[in-house]
C-alpha positions in Angstrom: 24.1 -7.1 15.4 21.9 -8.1 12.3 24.4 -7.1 9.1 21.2 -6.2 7.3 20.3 -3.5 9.8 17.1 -2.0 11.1 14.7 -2.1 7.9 14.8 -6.0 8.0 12.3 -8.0 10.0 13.7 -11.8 10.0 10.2 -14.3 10.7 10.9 -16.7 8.4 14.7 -17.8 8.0 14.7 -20.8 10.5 12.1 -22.3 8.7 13.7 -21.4 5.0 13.3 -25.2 3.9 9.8 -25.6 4.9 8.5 -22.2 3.6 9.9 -24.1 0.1 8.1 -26.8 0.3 4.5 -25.9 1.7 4.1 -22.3 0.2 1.4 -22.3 -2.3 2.3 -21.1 -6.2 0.6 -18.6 -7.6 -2.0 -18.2 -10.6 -0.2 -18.8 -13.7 -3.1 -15.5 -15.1 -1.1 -13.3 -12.5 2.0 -14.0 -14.6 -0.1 -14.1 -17.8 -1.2 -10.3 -17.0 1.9 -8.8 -15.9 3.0 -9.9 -19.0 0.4 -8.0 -20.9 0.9 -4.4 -19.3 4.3 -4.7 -19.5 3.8 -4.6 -23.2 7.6 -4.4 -24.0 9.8 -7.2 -25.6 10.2 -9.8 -23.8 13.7 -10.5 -24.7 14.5 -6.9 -23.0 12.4 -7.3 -19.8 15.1 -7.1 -16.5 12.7 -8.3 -13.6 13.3 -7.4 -10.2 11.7 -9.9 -7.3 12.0 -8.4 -4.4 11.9 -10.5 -1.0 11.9 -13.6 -3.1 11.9 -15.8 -0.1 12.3 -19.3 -1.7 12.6 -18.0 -5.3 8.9 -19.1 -6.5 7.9 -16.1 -8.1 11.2 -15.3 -9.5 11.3 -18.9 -11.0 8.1 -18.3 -12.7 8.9 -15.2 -13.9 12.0 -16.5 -15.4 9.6 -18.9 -17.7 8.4 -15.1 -19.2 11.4 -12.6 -19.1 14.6 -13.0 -20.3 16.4 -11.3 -17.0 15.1 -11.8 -13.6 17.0 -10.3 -10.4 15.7 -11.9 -6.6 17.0 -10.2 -3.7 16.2 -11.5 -0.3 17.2 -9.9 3.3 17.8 -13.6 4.7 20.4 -15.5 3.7 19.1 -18.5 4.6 16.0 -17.9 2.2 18.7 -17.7 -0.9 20.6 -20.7 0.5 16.8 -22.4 -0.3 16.1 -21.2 -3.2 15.0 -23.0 -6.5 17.9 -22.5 -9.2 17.1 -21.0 -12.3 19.8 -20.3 -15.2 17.9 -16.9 -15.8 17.8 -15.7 -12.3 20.5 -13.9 -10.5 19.9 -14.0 -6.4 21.3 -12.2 -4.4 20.9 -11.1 -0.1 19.9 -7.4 0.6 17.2 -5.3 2.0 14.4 -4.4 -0.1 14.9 -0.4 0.8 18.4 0.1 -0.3 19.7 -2.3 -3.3 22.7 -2.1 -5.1 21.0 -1.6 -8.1 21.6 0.9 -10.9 19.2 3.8 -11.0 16.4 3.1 -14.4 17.1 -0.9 -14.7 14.3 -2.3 -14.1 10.8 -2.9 -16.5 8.9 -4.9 -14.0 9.3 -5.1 -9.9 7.2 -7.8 -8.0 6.8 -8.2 -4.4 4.6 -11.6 -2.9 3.3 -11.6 0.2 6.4 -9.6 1.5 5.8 -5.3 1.0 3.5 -5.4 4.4 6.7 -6.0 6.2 8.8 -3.4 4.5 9.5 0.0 5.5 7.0 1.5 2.5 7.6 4.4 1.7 10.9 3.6 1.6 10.5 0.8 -0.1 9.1 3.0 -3.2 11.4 5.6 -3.0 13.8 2.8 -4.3 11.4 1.2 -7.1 11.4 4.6 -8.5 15.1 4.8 -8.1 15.8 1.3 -10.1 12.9 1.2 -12.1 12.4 2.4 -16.1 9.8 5.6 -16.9 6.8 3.3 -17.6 8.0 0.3 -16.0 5.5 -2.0 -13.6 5.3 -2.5 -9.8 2.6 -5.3 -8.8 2.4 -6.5 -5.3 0.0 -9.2 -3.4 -0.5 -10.7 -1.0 -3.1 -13.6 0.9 -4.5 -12.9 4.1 -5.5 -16.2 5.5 -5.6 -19.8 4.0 -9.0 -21.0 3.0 -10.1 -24.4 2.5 -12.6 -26.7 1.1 -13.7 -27.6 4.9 -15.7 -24.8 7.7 -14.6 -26.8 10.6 -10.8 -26.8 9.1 -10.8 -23.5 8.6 -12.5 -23.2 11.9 -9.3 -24.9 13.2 -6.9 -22.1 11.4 -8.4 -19.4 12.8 -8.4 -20.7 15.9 -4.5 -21.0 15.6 -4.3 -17.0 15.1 -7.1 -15.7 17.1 -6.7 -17.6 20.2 -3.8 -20.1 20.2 -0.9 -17.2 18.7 -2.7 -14.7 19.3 0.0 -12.9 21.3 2.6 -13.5 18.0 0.5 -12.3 15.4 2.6 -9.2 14.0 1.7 -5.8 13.3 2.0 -6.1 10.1 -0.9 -8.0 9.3 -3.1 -5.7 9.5 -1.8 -4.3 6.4 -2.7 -7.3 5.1 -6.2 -7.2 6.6 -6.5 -3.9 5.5 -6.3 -4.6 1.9 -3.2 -3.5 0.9 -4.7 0.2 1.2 -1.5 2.2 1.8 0.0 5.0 0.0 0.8 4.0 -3.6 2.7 6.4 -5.6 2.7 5.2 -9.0 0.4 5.3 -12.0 -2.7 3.7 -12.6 -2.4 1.1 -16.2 -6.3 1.3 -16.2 -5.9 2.9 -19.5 -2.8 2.0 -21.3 -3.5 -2.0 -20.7 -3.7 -4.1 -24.2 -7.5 -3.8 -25.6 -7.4 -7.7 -25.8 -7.0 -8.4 -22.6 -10.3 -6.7 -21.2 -9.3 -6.7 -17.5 -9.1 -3.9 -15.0 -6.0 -2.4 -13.5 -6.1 -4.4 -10.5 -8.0 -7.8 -11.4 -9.2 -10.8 -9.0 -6.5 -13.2 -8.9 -6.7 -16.7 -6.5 -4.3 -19.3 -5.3 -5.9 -22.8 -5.8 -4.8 -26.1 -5.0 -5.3 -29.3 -3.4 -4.0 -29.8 0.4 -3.4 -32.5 2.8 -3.3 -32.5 6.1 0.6 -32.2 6.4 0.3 -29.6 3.9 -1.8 -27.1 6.3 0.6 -28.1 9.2 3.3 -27.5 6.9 1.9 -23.9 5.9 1.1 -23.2 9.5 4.7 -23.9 10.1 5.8 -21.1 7.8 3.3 -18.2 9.0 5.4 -15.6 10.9 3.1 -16.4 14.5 4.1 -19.8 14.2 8.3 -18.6 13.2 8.0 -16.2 16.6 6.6 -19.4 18.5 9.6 -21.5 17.3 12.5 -18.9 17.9 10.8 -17.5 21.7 10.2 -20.9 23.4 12.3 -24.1 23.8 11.6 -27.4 22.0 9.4 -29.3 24.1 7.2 -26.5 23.8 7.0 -26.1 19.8 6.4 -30.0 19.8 3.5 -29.8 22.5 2.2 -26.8 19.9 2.5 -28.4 16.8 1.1 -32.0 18.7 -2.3 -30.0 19.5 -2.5 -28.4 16.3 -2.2 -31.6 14.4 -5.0 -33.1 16.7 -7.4 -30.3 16.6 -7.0 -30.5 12.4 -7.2 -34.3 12.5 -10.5 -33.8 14.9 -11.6 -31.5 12.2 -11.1 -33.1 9.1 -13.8 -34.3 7.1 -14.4 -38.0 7.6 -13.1 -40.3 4.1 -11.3 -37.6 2.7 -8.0 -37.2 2.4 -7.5 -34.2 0.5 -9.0 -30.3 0.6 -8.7 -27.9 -2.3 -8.1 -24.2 -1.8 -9.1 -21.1 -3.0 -7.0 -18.0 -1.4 -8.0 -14.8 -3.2 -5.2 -12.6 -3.5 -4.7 -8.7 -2.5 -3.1 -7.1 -5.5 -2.0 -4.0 -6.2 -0.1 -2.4 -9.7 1.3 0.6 -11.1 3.4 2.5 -13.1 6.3 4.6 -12.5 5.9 8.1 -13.7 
């Protein structure tokens, strides 16, 4: 029986150490802009991460906010987890917390809410969360690289190769994000200074080596169902073509790629 119950979709657990390592950070102007419609004292900001995963965001959110919470369904995630003195981890589902009702200012959620029960999901950030607090969520659909015939390669992997273990959620990543969001637009109540919009373009960027994109690849949920459904010998014969179809695809005398992975993002505020 899984002790977290039905609203908890496990991909990612048995690869908790590796989903550490290659998972790209996010844009330090994200972080710089949530700041800004915040807009409250930062001493005072309690920051909820929800679905932290390996504790990335949380940890970078802990470099802005005095009090940052990271739940995670997957105890196995929080067993990975980067330390922080100023974050406070902890295993549940995203839909039902243990949190008290108005205690939160800011509530983030990376690349996670698509596999969430939704509307549930909000029912409890409007529980736990302040009049006027913040909910942002993002997401990336796909990595990019520097390199067609690469990214040539990663499609392949999804489209063909996995095809059959793509999830459904995706496509609310393919979608845009374009579900029902209950909460406030800050279109109008963000600082004049900062001249953005409500929901601004944000990108992951980086440099990448080939045992990074194997590494990603390794962390993607097709790859996770691959991995738990079929024996050993099989993963290894996967991984073994993907690594040759990437090396057959890599541009000759380079070594490393950069990145640019624009990011779905969606914000509001709670009435």
């Amino acid at each position: 029986m899984n002790p977290m119950g039905d609203l908890f979709v496990d991909n990612f657990s048995r690869n908790a150490s590796k989903y550490a390592r290659f998972r790209p950070r996010y844009p330090t102007e994200l972080y710089d802009y949530l700041e800004r419609v915040v807009n409250r004292d930062r001493a005072s900001i309690v920051v909820w991460d929800a679905a932290t995963g390996n504790g990335q965001v949380a940890v970078d959110l802990a470099q802005r906010f005095s009090q940052v919470y990271a739940t995670d369904a997957s105890p196995q995630q929080i067993a990975h987890a980067f330390p922080h003195p100023q974050v406070i981890y902890s295993v549940c589902v995203s839909e039902a917390t243990p949190f008290p009702p108005d205690h939160f200012d800011l509530v983030t959620v990376a690349n996670a809410v698509h596999w969430f029960d939704i509307p549930k999901f909000f029912v409890e950030v409007q529980r736990v969360t302040r009049p006027g607090g913040v909910i942002a969520v993002w997401a990336y659909a796909r990595l990019e690289t520097s390199s067609e015939t690469v990214d040539g390669v990663i499609q392949w992997c999804f489209d063909d190769l996995l095809q059959s273990y793509v999830p459904e959620q995706w496509k609310i990543i393919w979608d845009g994000y374009r579900f029902d969001f209950p909460f406030l637009p800050v279109s109008n109540d963000v600082p004049a200074e900062s001249n953005d919009e409500a929901e601004p373009n944000f990108f992951v960027t980086g440099d990448l080596t080939l045992e990074d994109v194997v590494g990603f690849l390794m962390t993607t949920s097709p790859f996770c169902r691959f991995m738990e459904k079929n024996d050993k010998s099989s993963v290894e014969g996967l991984l073994d073509t993907v690594k040759t179809r990437l090396e057959e695809a890599w541009p000759p005398n380079t070594t490393i790629l950069t990145m640019q992975m624009p990011l779905i993002f969606r914000m509001g505020r709670v009435a």
